[in-house]
KOLKOL-506129 format. One record per residue (C-alpha): residue in one letter; chain; x, y negated, z. Coordinates in pm, whole numbers, plus 32768, in hexadecimal, padded with zeros to 4 digits. Example, Ala and Ser with C-alpha at 12.3 -4.5 7.8 and 13.67 -1.06 7.14 Angstrom:
R   residu   chaine     c1     c2     c3
R        a        A   84CE   81C2   830C
R        s        A   8557   806A   82CA
//
This chain:
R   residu   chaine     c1     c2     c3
R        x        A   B8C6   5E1B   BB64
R        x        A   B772   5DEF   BC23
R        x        A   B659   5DEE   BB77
R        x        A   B5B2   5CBC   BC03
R        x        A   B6F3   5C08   BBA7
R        x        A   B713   5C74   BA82
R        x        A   B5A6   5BED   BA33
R        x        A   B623   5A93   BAC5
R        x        A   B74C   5A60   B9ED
R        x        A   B6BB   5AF0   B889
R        x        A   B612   5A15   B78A
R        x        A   B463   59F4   B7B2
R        x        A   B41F   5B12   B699
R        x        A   B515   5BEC   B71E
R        x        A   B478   5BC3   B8A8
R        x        A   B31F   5C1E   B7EE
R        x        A   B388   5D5E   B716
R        x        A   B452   5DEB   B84A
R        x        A   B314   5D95   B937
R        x        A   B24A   5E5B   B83D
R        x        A   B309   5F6C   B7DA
R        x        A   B3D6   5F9C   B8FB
R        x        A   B4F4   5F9F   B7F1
R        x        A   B64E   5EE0   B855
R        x        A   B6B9   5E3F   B710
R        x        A   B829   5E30   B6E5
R        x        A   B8A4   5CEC   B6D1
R        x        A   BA07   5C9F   B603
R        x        A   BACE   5B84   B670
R        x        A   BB23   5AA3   B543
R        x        A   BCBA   5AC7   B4F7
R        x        A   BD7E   599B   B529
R        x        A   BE24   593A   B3C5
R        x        A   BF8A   5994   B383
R        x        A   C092   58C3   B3B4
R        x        A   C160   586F   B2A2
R        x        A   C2C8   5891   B29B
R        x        A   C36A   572F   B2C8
R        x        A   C4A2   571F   B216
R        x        A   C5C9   56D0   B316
R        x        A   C681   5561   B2D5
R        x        A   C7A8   55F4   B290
R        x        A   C736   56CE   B159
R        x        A   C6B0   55C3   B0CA
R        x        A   C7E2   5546   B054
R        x        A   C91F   5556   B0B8
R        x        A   C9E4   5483   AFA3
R        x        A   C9FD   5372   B088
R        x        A   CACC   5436   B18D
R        x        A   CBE5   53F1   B070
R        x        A   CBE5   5285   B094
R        x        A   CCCC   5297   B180
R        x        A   CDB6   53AA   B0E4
R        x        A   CE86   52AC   B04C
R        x        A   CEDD   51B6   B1A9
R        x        A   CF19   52FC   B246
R        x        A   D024   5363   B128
R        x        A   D0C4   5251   B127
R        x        A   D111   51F9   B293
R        x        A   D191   5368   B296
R        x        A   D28E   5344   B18D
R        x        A   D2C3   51D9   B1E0
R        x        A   D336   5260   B32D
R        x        A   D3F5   53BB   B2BD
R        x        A   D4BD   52CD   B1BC
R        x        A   D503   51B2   B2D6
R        x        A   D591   52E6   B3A5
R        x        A   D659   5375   B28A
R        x        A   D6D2   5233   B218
R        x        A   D797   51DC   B374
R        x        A   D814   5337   B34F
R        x        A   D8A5   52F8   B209
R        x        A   D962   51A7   B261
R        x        A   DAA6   520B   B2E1
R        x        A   DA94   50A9   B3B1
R        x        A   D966   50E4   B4A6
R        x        A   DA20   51B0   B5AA
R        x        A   DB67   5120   B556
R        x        A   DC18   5032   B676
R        x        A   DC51   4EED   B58F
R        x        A   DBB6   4F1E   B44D
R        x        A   DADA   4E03   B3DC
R        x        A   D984   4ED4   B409
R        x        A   D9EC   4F65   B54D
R        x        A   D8B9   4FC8   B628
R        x        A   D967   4F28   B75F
R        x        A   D99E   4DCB   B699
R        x        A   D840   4DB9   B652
R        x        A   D7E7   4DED   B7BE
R        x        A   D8EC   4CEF   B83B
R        x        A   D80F   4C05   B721
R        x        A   D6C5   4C87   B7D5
R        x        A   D746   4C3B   B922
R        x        A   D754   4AD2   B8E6
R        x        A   D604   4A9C   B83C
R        x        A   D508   4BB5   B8A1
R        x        A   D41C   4B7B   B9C4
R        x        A   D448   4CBB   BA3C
R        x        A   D5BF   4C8B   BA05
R        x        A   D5ED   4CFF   BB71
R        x        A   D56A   4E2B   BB3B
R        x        A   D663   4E66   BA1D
R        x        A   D76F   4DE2   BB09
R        x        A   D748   4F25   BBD0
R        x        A   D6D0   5010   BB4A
R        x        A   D75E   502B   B9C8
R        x        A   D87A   4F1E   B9C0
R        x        A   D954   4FFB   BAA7
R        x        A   D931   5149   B9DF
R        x        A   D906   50C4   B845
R        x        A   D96A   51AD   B7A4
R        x        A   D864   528A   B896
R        x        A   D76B   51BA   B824
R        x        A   D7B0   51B9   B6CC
R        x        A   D795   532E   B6B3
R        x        A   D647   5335   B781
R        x        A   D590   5224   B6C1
R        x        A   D625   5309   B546
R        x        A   D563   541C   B632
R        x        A   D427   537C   B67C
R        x        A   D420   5325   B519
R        x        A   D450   5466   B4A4
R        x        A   D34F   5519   B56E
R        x        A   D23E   541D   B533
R        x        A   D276   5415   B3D0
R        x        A   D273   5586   B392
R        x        A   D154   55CF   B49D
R        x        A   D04D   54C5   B3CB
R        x        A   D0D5   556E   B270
R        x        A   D075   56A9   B2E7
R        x        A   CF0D   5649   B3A3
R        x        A   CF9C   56F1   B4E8
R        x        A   CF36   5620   B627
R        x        A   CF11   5506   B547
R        x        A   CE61   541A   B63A
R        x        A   CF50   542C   B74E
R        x        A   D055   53F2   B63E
R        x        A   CFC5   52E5   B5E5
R        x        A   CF9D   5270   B70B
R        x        A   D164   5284   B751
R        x        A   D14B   51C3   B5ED
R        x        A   D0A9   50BF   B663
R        x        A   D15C   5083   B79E
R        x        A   D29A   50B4   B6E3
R        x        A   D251   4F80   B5FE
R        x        A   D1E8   4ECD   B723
R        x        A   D317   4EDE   B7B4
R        x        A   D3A8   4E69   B65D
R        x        A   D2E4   4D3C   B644
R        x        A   D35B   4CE0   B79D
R        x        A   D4BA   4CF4   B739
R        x        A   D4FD   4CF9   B5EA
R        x        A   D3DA   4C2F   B565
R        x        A   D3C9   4B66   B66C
R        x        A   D461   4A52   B5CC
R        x        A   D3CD   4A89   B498
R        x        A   D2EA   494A   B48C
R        x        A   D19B   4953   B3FD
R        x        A   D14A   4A8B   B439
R        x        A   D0E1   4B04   B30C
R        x        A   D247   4AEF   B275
R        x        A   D288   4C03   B34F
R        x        A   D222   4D76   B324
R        x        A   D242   4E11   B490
R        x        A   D0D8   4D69   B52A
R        x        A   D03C   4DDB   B3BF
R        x        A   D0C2   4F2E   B3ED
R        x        A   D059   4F53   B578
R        x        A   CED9   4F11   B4DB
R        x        A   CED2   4FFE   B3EB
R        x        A   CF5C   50F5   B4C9
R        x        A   CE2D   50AD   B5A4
R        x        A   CD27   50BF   B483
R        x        A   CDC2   5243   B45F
R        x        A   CD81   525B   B5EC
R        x        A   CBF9   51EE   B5BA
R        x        A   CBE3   52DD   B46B
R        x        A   CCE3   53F4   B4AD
R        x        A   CD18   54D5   B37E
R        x        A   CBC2   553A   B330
R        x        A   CC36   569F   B308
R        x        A   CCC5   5667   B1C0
R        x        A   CE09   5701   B166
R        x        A   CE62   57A0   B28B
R        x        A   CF36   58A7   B31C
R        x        A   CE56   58D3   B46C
R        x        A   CDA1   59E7   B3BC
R        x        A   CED8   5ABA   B375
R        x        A   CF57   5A7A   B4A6
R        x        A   CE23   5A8E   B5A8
R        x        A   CD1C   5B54   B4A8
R        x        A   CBE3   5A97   B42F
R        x        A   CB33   59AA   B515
R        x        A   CA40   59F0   B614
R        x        A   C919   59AC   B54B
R        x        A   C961   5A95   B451
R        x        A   C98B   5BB4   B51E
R        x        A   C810   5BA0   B5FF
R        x        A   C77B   5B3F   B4C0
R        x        A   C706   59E6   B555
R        x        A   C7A1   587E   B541
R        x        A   C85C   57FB   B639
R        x        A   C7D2   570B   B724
R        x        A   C83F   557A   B74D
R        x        A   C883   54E5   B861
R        x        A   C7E5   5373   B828
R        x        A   C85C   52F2   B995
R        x        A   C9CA   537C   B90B
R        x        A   C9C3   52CE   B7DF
R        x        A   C955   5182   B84A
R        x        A   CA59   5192   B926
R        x        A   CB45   51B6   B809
R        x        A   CAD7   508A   B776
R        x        A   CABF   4FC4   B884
R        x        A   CC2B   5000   B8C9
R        x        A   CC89   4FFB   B74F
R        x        A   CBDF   4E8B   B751
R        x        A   CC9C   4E0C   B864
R        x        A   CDED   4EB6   B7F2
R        x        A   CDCD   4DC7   B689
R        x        A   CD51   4C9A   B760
R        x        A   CE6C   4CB1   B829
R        x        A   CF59   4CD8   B718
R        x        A   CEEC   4B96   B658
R        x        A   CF0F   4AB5   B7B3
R        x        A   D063   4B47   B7C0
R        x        A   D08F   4AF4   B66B
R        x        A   D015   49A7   B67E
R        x        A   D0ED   4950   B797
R        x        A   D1AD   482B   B768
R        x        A   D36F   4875   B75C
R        x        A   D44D   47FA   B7F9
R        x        A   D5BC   4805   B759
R        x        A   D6BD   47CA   B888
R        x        A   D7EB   47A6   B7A3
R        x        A   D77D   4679   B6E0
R        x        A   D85F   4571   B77D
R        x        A   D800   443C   B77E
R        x        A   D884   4345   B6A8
R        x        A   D90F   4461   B5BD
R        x        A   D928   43E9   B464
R        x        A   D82D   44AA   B36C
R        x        A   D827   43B4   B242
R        x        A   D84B   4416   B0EF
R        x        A   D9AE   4387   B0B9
R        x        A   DACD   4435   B19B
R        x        A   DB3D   4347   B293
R        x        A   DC96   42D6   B293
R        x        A   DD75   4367   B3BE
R        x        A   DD7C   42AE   B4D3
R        x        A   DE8F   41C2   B52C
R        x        A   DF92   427A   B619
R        x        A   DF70   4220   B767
R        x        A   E07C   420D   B878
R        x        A   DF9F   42D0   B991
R        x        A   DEA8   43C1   B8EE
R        x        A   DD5A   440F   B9A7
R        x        A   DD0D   452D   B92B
R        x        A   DD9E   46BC   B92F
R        x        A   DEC6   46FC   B827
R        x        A   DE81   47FE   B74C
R        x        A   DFBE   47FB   B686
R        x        A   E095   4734   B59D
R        x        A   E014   4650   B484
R        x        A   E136   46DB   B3AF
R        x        A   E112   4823   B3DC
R        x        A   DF6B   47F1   B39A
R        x        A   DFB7   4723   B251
R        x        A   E0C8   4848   B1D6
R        x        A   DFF3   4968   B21D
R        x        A   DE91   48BA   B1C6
R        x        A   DDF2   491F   B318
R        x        A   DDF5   4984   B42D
R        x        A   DD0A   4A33   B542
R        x        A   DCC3   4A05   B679
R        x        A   DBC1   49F0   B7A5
R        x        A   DAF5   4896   B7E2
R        x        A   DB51   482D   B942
R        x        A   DA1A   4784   B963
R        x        A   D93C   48B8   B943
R        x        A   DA2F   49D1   B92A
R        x        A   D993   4A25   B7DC
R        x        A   DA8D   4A9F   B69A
R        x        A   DB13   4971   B5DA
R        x        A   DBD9   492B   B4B0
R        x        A   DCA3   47F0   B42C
R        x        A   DCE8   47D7   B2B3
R        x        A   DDD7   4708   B21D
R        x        A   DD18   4641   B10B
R        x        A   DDAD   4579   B002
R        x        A   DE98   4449   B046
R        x        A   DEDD   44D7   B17F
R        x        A   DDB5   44B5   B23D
R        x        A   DD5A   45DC   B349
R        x        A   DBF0   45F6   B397
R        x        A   DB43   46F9   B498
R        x        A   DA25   47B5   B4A7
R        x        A   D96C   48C0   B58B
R        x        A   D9C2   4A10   B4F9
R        x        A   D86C   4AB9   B55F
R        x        A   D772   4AB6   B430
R        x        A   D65C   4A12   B441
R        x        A   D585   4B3E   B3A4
R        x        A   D5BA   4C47   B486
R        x        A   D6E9   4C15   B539
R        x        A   D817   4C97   B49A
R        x        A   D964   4C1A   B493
R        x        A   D9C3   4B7B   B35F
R        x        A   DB2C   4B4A   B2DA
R        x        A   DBDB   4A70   B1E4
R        x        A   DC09   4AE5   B084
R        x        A   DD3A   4A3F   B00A
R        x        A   DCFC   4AAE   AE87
R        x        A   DB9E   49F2   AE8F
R        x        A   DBC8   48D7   AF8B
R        x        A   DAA0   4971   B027
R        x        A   DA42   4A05   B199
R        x        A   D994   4B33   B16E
R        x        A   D8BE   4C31   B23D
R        x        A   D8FB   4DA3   B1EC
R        x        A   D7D2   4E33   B296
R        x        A   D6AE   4D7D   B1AA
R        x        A   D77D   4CCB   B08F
R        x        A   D74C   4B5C   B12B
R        x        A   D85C   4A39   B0A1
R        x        A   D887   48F4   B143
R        x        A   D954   47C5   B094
R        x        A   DA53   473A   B17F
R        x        A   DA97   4623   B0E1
R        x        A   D946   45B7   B0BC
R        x        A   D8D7   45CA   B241
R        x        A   D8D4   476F   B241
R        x        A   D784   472C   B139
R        x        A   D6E1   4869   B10F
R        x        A   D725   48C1   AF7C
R        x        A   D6B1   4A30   AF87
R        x        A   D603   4B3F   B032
R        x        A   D4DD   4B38   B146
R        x        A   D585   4A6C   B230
R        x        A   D49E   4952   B2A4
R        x        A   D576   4839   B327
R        x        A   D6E8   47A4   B2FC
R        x        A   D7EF   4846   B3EE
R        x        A   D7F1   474A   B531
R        x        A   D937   4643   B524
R        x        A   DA55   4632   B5FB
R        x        A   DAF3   44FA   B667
R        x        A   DC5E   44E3   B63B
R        x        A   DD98   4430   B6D2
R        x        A   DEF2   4413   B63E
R        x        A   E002   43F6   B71B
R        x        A   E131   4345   B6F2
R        x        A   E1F1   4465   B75D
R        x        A   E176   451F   B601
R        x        A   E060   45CF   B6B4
R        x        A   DEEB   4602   B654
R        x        A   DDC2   45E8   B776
R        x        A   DC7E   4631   B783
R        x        A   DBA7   455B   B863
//
């Protein structure tokens, strides 16, 4: 350094000694104070990272068992059985707004469709269980039980009586919080994460996750509009009796109006009988009640759209997929199970010729 500038930056006593002397003092610059070691947020504490351990467990096995319990029912891929896969989409047809979409791409191949939704069910289940991918599983969850609420819930009025617009949110709460890197395979698998390895934590990307919950915010609010929705049932017909007391059978008429759907003696000696509303095409049933009387009703359940049938040994129709009864002779009342709502009523017609029609 030059000595005149030297003299210009030091302190007065300093400028004087040197100027006397001719001796250069050496001048120390003052250390800057150490930082101290902030503690990163996620050591901490990390206990709550386990709040969510238990919705993550249980949409996992809740989706494994769903998957393992259409394998285990002999009926689900079986033409004709009373849980068949294909009789449920028929009921979806009729009923779900994106019916159409059913229509062509699931109603022609059932028992296709059955195996790819025990599939997707499957896979989901076991990828959340195991912490591998778990967001983008969640993710298929989600749009999985979307897809149920707009078919099998659909009808399923309020919504909260329902379960597939519950479970489509929670899957999207484990797409906002992921699996926290608790119990995990994706170090066995991949080795230990990035951040271990340089020593460093790894970086967040804020713009990423606020995109996450932006779209996770929308996702729920358009999930309770759809829920909120107001239903339309198609198969009610109007001026179909739904009081408590079973209306008498009509007086027989010499030029029915409606489609014949079989014999009134035949119905009353075998206690029902099956067959397909002409009105919306839906599955039907008439049951012989008491005294004679044959009453109607819309087969599809009013939970989640499975046929029901007649059980002769309780005087009861019953759905096999969720355990719902209905009481014919009391205006198909529900009297058990989730179902939400009486099976719709079917207007009938006795002929004089011995026949039964449905209007």
């Amino acid at each position: 350094m030059d000595y005149r500038q030297f003299l210009a930056n030091s302190q007065p006593g300093h400028r004087k000694l040197a100027a006397v002397s001719g001796y250069c003092p050496l001048v120390l610059a003052k250390k800057p104070p150490r930082p101290q070691p902030q503690p990163h947020p996620q050591q901490a504490d990390r206990s709550f990272v386990y709040g969510t351990l238990p919705l993550r467990l249980f949409l996992g096995v809740t989706f494994v068992y769903a998957g393992l319990q259409k394998i285990s029912d002999p009926g689900f891929l079986q033409p004709g059985s009373s849980t068949y896969i294909g009789t449920q989409l028929q009921g979806f047809v009729a009923h779900s707004p994106i019916g159409f979409l059913i229509e062509v791409f699931a109603l022609p191949v059932p028992q296709l469709a059955g195996i790819g939704v025990i599939a997707v069910e499957l896979v989901i289940g076991l990828l959340v269980l195991l912490g591998l991918a778990t967001r983008w599983a969640a993710t298929a969850g989600a749009l999985v039980n979307l897809v149920f609420l707009l078919t099998a819930s659909w009808s399923v009025q309020p919504y909260f009586l329902g379960s597939d617009s519950i479970y489509a949110v929670a899957w999207i709460t484990l797409v906002l919080v992921g699996d926290q890197g608790v119990l995990t395979v994706r170090p066995w698998i991949f080795g230990p994460p990035q951040s271990d390895v340089r020593g460093r934590p790894a970086t967040t990307d804020l713009s990423r996750r606020r995109l996450l919950l932006q779209l996770g915010g929308a996702s729920v609010a358009l999930i309770w509009v759809l829920a909120l929705l107001p239903r339309a049932r198609p198969s009610v017909v109007q001026g179909a009796s739904s009081s408590a007391t079973p209306a008498p059978s009509p007086t027989p008429v010499a030029s029915p109006t409606g489609i014949r759907i079989g014999a009134l003696a035949d119905i009353q000696s075998r206690g029902s009988l099956a067959f397909q509303d002409p009105a919306t095409g839906d599955p039907a049933v008439a049951v012989s009640l008491a005294g004679g009387n044959v009453v109607a009703f819309d087969a599809v359940c009013t939970h989640a759209g499975c046929t029901v049938s007649y059980d002769s040994s309780q005087k009861v129709l019953s759905c096999p997929c969720h355990g719902a009864a209905f009481d014919p002779a009391n205006g198909a009342a529900v009297i058990a199970g989730p179902a939400p709502t009486p099976l719709a009523a079917i207007a009938l017609q006795i002929g004089t010729d011995g026949g039964v029609y449905a209007v």
